[in-house]
N, CA and C atoms as an extended XYZ file, in Angstrom:
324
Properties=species:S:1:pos:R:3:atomname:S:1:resname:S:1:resid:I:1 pbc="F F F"
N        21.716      -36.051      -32.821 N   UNK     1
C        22.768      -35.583      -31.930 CA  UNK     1
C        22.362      -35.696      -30.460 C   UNK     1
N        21.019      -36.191      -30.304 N   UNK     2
C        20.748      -36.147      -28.754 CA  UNK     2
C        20.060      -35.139      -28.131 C   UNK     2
N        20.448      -33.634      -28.676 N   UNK     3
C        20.133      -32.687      -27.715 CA  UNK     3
C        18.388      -31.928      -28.511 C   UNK     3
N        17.635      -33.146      -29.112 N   UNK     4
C        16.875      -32.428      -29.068 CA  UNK     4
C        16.096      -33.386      -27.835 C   UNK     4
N        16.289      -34.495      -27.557 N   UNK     5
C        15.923      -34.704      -26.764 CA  UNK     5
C        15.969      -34.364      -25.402 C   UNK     5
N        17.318      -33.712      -25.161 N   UNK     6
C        17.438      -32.227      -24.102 CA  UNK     6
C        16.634      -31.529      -23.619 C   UNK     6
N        16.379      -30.746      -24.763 N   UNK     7
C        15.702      -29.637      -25.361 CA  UNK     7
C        13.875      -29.886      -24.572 C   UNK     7
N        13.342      -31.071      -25.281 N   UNK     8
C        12.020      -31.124      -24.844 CA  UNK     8
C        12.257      -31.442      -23.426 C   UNK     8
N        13.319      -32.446      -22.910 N   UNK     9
C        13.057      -32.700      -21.344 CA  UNK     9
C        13.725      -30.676      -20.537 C   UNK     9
N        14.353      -30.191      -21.296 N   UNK    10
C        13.984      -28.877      -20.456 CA  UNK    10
C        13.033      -27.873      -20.785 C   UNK    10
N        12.337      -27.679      -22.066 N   UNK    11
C        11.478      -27.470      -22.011 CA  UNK    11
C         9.945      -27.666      -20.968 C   UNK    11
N        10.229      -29.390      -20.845 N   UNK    12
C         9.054      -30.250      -20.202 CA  UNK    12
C         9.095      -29.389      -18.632 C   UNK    12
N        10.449      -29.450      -18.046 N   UNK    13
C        10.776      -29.152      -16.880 CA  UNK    13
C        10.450      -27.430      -16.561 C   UNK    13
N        11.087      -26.541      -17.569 N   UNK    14
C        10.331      -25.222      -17.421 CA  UNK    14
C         9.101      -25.107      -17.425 C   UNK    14
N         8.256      -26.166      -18.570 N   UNK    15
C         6.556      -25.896      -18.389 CA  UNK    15
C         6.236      -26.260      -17.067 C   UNK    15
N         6.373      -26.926      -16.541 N   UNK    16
C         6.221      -27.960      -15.203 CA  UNK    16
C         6.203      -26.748      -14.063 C   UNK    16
N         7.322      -26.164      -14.075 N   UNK    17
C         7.751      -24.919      -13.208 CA  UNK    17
C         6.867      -23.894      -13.030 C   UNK    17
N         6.562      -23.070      -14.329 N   UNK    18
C         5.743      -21.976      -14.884 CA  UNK    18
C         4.288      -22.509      -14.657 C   UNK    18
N         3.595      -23.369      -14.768 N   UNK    19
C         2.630      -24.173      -14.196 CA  UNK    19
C         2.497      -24.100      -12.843 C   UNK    19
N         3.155      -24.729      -12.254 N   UNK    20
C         3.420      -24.901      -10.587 CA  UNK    20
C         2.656      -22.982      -10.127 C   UNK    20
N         3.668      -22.224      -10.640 N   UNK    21
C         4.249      -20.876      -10.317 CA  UNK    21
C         2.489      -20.110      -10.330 C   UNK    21
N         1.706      -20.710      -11.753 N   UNK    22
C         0.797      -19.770      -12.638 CA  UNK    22
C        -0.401      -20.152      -10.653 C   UNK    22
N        -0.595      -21.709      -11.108 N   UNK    23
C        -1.417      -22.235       -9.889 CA  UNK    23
C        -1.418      -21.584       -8.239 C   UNK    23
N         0.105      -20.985       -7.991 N   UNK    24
C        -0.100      -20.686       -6.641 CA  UNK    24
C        -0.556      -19.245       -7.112 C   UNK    24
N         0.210      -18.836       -8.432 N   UNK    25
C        -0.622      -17.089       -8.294 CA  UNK    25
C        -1.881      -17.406       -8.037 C   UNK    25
N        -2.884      -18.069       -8.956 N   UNK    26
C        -4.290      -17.844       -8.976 CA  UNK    26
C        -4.494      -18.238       -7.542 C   UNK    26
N        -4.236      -19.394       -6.697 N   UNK    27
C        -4.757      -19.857       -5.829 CA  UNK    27
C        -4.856      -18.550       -4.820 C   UNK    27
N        -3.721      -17.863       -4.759 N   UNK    28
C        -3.584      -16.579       -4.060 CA  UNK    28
C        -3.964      -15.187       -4.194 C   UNK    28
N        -4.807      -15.714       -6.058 N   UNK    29
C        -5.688      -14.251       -5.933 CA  UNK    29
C        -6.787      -14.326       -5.919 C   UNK    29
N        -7.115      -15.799       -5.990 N   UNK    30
C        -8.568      -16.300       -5.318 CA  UNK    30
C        -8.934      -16.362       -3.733 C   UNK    30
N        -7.946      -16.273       -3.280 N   UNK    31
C        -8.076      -15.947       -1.305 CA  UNK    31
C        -8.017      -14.285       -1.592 C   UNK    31
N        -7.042      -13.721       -1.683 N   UNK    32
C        -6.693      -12.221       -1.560 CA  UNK    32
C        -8.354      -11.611       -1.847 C   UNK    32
N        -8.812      -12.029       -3.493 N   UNK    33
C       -10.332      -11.552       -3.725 CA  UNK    33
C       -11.396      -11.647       -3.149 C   UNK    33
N       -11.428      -13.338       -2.687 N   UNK    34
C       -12.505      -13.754       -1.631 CA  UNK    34
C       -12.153      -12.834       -0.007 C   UNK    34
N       -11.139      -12.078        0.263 N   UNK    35
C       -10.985      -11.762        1.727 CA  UNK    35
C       -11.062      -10.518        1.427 C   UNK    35
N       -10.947       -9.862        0.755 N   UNK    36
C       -11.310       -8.708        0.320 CA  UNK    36
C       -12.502       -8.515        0.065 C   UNK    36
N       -13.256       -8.591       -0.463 N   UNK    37
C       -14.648       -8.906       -1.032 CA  UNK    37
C       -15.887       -8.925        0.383 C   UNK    37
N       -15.388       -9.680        1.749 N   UNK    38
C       -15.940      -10.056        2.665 CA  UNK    38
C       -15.621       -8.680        3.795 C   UNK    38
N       -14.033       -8.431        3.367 N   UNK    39
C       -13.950       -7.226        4.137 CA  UNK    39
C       -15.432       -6.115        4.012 C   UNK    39
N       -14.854       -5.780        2.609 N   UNK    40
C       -15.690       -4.839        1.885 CA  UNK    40
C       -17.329       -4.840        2.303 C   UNK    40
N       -17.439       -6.111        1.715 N   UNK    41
C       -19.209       -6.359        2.611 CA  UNK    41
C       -19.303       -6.044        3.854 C   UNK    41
N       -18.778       -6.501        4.698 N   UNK    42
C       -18.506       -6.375        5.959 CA  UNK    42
C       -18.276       -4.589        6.669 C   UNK    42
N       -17.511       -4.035        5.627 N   UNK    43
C       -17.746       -2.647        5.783 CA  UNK    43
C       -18.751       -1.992        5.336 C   UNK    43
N       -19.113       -2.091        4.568 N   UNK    44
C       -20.050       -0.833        3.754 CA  UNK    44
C       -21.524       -1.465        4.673 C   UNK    44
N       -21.723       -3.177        4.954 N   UNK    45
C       -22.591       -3.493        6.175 CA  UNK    45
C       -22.767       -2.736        7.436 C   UNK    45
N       -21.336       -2.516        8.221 N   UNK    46
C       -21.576       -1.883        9.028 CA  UNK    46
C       -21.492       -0.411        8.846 C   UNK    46
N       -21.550       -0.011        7.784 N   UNK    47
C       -21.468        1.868        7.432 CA  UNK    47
C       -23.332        1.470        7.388 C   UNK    47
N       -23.923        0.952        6.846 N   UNK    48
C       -25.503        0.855        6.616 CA  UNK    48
C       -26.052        0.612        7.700 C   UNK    48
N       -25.931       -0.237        8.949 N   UNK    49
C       -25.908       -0.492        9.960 CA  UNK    49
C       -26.237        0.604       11.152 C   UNK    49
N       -25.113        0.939       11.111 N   UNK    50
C       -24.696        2.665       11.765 CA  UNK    50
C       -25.608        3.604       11.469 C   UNK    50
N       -25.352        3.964       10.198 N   UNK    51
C       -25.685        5.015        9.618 CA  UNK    51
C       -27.773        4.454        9.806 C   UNK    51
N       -28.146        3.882        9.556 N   UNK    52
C       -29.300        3.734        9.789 CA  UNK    52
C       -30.153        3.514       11.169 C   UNK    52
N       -29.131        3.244       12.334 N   UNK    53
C       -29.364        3.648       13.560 CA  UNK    53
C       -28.939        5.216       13.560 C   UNK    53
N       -28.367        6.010       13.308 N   UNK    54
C       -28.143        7.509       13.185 CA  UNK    54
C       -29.909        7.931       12.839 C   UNK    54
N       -30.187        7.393       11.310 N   UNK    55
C       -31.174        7.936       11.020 CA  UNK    55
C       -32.518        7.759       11.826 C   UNK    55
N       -32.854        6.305       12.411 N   UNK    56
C       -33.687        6.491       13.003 CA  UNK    56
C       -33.518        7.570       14.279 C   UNK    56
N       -32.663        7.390       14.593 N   UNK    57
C       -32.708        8.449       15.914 CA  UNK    57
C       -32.728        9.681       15.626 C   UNK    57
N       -32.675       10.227       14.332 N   UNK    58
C       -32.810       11.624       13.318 CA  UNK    58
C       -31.230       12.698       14.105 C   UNK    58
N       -30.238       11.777       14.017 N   UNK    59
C       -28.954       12.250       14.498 CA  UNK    59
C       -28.201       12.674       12.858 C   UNK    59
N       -29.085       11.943       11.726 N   UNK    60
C       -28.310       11.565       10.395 CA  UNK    60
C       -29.472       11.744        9.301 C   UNK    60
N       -29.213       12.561        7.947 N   UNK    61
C       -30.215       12.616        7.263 CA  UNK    61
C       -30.243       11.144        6.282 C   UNK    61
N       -30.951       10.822        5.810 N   UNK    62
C       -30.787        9.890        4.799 CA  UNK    62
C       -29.993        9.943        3.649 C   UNK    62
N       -29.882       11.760        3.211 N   UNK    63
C       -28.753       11.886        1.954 CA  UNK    63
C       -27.676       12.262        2.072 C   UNK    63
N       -27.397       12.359        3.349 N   UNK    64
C       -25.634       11.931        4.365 CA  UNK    64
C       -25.501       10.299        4.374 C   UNK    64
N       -26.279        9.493        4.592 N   UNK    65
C       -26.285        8.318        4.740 CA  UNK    65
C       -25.632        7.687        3.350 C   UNK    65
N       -26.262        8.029        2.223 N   UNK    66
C       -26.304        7.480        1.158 CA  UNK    66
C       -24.912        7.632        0.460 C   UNK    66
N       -24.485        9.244        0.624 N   UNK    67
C       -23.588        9.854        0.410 CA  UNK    67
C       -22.380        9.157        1.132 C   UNK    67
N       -22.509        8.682        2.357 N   UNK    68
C       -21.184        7.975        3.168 CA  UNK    68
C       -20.765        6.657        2.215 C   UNK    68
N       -22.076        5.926        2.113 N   UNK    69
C       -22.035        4.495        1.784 CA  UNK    69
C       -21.216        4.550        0.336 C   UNK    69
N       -22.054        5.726       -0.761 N   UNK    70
C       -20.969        5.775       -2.112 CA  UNK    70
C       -19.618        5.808       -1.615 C   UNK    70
N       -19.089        7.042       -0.806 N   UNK    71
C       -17.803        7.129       -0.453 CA  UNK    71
C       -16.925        5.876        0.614 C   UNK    71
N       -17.797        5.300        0.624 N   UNK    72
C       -17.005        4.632        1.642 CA  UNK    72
C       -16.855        3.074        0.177 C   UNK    72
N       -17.774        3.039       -0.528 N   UNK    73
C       -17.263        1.845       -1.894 CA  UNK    73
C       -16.776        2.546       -2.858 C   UNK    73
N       -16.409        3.289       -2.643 N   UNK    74
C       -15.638        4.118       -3.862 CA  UNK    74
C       -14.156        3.970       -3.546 C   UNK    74
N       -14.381        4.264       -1.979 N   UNK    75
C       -12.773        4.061       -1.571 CA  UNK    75
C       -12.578        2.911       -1.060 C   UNK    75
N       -13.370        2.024       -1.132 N   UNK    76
C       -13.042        0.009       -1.409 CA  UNK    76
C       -12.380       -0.140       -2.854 C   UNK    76
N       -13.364       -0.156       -3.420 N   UNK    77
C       -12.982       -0.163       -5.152 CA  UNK    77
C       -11.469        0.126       -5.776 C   UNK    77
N       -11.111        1.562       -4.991 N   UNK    78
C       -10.181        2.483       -5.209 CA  UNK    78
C        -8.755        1.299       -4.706 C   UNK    78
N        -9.056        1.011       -3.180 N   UNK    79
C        -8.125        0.337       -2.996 CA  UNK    79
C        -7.778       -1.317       -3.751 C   UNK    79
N        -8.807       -1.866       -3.921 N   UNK    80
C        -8.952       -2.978       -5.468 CA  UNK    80
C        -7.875       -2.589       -6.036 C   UNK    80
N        -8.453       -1.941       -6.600 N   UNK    81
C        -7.699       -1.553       -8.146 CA  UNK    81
C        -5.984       -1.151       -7.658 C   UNK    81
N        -5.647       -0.660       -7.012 N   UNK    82
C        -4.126       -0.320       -6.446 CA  UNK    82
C        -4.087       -1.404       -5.903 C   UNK    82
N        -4.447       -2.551       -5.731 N   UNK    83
C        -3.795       -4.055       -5.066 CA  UNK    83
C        -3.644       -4.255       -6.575 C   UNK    83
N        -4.697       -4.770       -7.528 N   UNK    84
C        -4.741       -5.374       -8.809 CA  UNK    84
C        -3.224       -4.805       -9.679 C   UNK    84
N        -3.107       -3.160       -9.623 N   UNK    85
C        -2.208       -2.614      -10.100 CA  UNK    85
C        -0.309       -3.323       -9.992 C   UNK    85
N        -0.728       -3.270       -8.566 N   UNK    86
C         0.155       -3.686       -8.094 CA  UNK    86
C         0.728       -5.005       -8.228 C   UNK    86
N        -0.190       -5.798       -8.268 N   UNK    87
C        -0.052       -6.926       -8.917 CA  UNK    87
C         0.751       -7.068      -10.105 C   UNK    87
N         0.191       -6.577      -11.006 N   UNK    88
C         0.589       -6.527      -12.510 CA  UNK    88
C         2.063       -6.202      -12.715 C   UNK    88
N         2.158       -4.636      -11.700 N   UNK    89
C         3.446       -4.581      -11.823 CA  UNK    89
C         4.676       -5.636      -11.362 C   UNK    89
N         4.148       -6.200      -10.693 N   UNK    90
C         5.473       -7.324       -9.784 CA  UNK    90
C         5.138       -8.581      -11.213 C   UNK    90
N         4.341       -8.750      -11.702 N   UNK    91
C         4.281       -9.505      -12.270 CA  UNK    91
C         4.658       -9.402      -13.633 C   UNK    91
N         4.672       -8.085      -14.472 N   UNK    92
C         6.059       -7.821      -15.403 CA  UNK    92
C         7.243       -7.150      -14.860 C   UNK    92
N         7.334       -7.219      -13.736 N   UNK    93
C         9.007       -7.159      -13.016 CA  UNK    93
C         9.411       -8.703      -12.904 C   UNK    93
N         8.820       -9.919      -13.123 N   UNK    94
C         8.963      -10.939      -13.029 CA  UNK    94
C         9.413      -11.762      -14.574 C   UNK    94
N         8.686      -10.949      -14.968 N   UNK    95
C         8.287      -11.566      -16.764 CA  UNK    95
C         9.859      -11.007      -17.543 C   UNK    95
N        10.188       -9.681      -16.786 N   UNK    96
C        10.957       -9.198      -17.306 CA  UNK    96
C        12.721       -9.783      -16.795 C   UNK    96
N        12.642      -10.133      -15.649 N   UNK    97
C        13.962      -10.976      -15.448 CA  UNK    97
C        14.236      -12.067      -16.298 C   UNK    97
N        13.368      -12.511      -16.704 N   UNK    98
C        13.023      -13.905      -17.289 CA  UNK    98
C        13.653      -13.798      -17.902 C   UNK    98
N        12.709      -12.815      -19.069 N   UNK    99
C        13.165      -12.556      -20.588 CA  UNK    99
C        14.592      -12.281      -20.274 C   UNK    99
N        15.349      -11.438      -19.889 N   UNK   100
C        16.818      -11.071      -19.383 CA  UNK   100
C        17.457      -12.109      -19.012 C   UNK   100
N        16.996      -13.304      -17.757 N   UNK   101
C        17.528      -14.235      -18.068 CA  UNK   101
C        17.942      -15.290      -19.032 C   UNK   101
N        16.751      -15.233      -19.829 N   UNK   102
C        16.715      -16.038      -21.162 CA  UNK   102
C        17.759      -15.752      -22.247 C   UNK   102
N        18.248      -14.085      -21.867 N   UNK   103
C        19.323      -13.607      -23.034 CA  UNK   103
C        20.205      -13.385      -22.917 C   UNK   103
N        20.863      -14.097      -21.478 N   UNK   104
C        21.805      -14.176      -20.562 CA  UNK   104
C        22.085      -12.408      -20.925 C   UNK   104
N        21.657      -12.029      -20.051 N   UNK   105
C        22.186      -10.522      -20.066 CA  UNK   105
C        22.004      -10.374      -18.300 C   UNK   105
N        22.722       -9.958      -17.687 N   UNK   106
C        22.807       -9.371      -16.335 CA  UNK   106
C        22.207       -7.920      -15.894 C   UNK   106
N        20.790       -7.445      -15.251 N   UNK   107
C        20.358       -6.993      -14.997 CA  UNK   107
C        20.405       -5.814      -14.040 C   UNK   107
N        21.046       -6.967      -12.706 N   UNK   108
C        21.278       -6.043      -12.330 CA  UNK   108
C        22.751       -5.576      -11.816 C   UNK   108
């Protein structure tokens, strides 16, 4: 009848799409991670930095020092994970139109 040959050329064309789509996510959570990551170093560097000019000058004890540096990658980490979260969610708010589109049902 023809239309399975349809069928695979829209199939072919959705994989093609969803492909395209998968590549810019990763490409963009491979920058987002790498710039994050450098932030992070870059901070908790200059919290060690600081904080160890404090100590030599005995303005700062060493187990204030230590104590900053946990808190200050704890609340790196913290914010990670609420980007990552966040992620996920937009990304079955995405999954989920789909499927809805797929069952022609109107959403919103």
């Amino acid at each position: 009848l023809g239309l399975e040959d349809q069928s695979k050329e829209k199939f072919a064309n959705a994989s093609a799409a969803v492909s395209e789509v998968e590549a810019l996510r990763f490409s963009g959570y491979a920058l987002f991670h790498g710039a994050s990551t450098a932030i992070s170093s870059a901070i908790l560097m200059l919290t060690l930095v600081l904080g160890g000019g404090l100590v030599a000058k005995g303005m700062l004890t060493v187990e204030l020092l230590i104590a900053s540096i946990l808190y200050v990658d704890q609340v790196l980490q913290a914010s990670c994970h609420v980007v990552d979260e966040f992620a996920s969610l937009l990304r079955v708010v995405g999954t989920s139109k789909v499927v809805f589109d797929l069952a022609q049902l109107d959403v919103s």
